[in-house]
N, C-alpha and C positions, 0 to 999 in steps of 0.2 A: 333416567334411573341410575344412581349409583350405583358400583363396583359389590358392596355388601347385597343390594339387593338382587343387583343380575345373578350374585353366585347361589342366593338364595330359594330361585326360580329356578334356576340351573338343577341345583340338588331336589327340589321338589320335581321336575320332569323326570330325574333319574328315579326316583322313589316309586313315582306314578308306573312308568314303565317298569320296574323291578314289580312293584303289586298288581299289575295291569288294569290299570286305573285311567278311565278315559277323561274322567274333569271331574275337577276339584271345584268347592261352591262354599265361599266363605262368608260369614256376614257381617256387618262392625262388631270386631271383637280382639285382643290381645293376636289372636290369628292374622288378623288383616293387617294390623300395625308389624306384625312381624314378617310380614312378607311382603308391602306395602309401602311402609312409613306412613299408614292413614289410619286414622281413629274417627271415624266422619261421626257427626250427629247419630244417634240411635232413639229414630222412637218408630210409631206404627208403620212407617214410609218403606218400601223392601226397599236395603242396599244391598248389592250383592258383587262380591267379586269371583269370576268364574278362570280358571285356569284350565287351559287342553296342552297336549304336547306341542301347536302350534300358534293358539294364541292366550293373551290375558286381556281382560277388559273388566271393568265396571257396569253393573245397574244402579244406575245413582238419579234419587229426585233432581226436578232441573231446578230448584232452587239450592241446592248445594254445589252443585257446580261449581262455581266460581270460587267459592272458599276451597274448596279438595283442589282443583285444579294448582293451588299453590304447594300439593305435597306430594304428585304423582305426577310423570305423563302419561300413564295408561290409559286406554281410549275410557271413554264415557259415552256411553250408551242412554242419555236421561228420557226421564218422563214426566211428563204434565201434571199437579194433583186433579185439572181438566179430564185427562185421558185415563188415566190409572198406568200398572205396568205392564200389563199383558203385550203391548207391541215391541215395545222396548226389549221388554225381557225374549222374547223370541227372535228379533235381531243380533241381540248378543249370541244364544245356542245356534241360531246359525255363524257368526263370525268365531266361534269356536272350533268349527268343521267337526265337530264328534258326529259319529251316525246314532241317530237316534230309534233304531231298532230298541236295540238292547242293551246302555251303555252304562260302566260301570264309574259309578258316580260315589265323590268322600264328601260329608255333610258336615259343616263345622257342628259339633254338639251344641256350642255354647248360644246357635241361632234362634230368634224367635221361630215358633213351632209354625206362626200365620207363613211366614217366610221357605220355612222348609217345605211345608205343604205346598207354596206355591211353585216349589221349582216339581215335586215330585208329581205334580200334576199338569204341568208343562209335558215332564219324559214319562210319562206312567207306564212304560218297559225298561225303565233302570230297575237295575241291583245298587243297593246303597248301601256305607258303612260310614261310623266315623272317622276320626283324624287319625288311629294311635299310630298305624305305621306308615302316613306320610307327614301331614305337617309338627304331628304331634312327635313320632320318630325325631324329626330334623331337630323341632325345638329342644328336645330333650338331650342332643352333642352340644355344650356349648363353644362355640371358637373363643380364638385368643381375645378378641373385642370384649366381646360377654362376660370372658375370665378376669379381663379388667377393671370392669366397669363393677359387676358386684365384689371384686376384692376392693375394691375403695369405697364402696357401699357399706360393707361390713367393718372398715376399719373405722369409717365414720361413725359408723352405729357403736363402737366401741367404748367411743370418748362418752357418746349420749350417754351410754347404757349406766358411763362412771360418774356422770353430770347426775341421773337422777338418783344412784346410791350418795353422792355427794350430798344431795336437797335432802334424805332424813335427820329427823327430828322430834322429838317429841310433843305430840299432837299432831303432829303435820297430815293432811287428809291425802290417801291411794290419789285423787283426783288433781291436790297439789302437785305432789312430784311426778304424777304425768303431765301437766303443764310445764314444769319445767326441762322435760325430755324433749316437749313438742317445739318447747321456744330452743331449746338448742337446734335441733334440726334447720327449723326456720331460720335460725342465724348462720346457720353456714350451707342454705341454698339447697336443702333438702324439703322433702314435702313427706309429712308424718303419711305410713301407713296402717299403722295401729301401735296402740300401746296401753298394756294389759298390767296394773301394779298391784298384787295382793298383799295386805298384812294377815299376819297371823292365821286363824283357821280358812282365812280366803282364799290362801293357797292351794285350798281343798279340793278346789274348783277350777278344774280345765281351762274352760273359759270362763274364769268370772268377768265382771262386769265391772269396772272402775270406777271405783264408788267414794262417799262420804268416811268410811271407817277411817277411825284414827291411830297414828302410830303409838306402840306401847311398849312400856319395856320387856324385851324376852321374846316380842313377835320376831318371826320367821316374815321374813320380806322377797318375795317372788316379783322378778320384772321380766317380760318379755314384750319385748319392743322391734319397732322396724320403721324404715325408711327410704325410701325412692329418692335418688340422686343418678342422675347421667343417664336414665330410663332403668336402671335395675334395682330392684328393693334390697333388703337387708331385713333379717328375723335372726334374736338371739336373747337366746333366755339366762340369767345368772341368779342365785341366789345369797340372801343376806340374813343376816339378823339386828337387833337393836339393841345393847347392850349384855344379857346371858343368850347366848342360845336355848331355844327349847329344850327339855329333855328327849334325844334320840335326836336331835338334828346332825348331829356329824355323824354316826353311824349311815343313818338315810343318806348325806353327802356323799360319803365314801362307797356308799354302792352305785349311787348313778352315776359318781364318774367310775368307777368300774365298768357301769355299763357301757358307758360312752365311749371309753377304750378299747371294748371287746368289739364292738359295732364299725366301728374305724378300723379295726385291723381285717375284721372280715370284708370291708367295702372295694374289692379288688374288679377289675375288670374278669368279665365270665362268672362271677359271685353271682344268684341270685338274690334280689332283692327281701324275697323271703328269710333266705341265710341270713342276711345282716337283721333282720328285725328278730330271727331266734338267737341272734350274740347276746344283744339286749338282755333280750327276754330271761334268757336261760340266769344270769348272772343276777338281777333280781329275784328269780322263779328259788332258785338258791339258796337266797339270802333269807325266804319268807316271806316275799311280799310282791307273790304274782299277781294276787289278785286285784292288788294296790296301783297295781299299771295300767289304765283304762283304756288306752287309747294306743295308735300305731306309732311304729318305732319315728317313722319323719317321712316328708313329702317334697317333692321336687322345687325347684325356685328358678325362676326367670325371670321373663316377662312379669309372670303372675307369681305372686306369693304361692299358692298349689298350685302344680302343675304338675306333669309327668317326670320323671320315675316314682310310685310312691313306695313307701318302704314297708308296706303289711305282712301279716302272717301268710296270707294268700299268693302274694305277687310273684307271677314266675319269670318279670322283667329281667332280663339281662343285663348285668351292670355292665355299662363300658366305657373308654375314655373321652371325657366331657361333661358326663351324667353331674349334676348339680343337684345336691338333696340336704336335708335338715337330718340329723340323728339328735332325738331329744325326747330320750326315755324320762317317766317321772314318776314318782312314789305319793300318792294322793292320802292323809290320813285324815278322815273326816271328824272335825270338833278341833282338831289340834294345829297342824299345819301339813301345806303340800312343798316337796320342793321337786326341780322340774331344771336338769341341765340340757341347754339344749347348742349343737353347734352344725354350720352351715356347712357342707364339704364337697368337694371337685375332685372328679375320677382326674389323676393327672400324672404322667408318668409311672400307670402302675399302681398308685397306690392313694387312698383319701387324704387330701389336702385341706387343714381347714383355712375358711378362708379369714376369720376374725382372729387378731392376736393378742385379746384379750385372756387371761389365762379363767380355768373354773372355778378358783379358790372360792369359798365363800366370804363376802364380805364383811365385816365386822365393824359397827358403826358403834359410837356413843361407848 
């Protein structure tokens, strides 16, 4: 096991014991690869990795074996599709040493439900909770590694983001100049993870759907795209136009970066998460156009495009240093257009870092 991952197990026993948490039970998921280096096959077959203060090991089919054995050496405990897992899996909670009176057990959320049932019918005197304050805790500090790998993530997505404002045109279809964002990625070793391109009133649309619509002069051009390079993604939204701007498009412009300034200045270690999504908020709510905001201020990024810290009205997460999140307030007018600035930022020294050095300007093409 490498250095990153000992340290990684390391701080998940400390986590454990701070929440007194007697074993952890992951199942193939962003979780396991993050504490692991393993993404095994996921389908009906339970895989499980189980963590105690004194040991870690695998329930893994015995037909995977041999491929996982090239990304772990944690023990493996397999099972027959012959046999089923019931012996296997009880081999394991005993090499875990927990007592199985009453023990308190963290459940990955993201596990099939057949799987979960199966462990908690195994210990049926556990107490059981999710991940948030051990692995999902961890995942949400990111180290200098992580702070790496997505700031060249993001700078990559940069150039993309100017490749597909570069591809307009008149007539060109939302579906074209995602193709050409995607074959950039591809050309320099990235693997597209989404990418969202609205013309004109499609901007209206949160998530629209990337379609046939053709570019026109005067539409409002919304891209928000991303990319996985080095294991960490990249998500960032800009906006454009194609020859006049709409009427109200620079106004709308100049409040969501307002907002996006106000939100960045409140993103400080001890902030809560709530506070920065009322920066946003308030500075739109202001301008006239609360209601125009549909959706939360931005969501964490790592491993997973969402993940923890999220940035909601609700959230009483504690911002602190590492925390990696989206702030990307947007203004939705329906019939006409939506524009939607969004940027990726790092709790770092104190204060929000972004991590893209693409500036917000809006574009201006044709």
């Amino acid at each position: 096991m490498n250095a990153t991952l000992q340290t990684r197990l390391a701080n998940l026993r400390a986590r454990m014991a701070a929440t007194a948490t007697d074993l952890v039970v992951i199942g193939p998921s962003s979780h396991m690869l993050y504490l692991a280096d393993l993404s095994p096959h996921g389908d009906e077959r339970p895989v499980l990795l189980m963590i105690s203060q004194s040991f870690a090991g695998f329930l893994m089919p015995a037909l995977n074996v041999d491929s996982a054995r090239q990304h772990t050496d944690l023990p493996f405990f397999p099972w027959a599709d012959a046999d089923g897992p019931a012996d296997a899996l009880e081999q394991l909670i005993a090499a875990t040493g927990i007592d199985r009176t009453a023990p308190s057990i963290v459940l990955d959320e993201t596990m099939r439900a057949d799987f979960t049932l199966l462990v908690l019918d195994t210990l049926p005197g556990a107490s059981r909770r999710f991940t948030n304050d051990t692995v999902g805790y961890l995942r949400s500090r990111k180290d200098n590694a992580e702070y790496d790998a997505l700031k060249k993530s993001a700078v990559l997505n940069d150039a993309a983001m100017a490749a597909g404002f570069a591809a307009l045109r008149p007539g060109i279809t939302e579906r074209e100049v995602a193709t050409a964002i995607r074959d950039f990625y591809k050309a320099n070793g990235a693997t597209t993870e989404f990418c969202s391109v609205c013309f004109g009133p499609n901007g209206a649309f949160p998530h629209h759907h990337t379609g046939e619509t053709r570019l026109a002069e005067g539409d409002a051009v919304l891209i928000d795209t991303g990319a996985r390079i080095h294991g960490y993604p990249s998500d960032m939204t800009r906006v454009g136009f194609y020859g006049t701007a709409p009427e109200g498009f620079g106004q709308i412009h100049s409040i969501l970066d307002r907002a996006v300034e106000a939100a960045i200045a409140a993103a400080k270690p001890g902030t809560r998460a709530s506070e920065v999504d009322k920066a946003a908020r308030d500075v739109i709510t202001a301008a006239g156009y609360g209601p125009n905001f549909l959706h939360r201020t931005g969501h964490g990024l790592g491993i997973d495009i969402h993940e923890t810290p999220y940035i909601t009205a609700t959230s009483d997460t504690v911002l602190e240093e590492g925390m990696v999140f989206s702030i990307e307030p947007g203004i939705y007018l329906q019939g006409r257009f939506g524009l939607r600035l969004e940027e990726i930022v790092i709790i770092r020294n104190g204060v929000a870092e972004i991590l893209s050095d693409m500036p917000r300007t809006a574009v201006a093409v044709g």
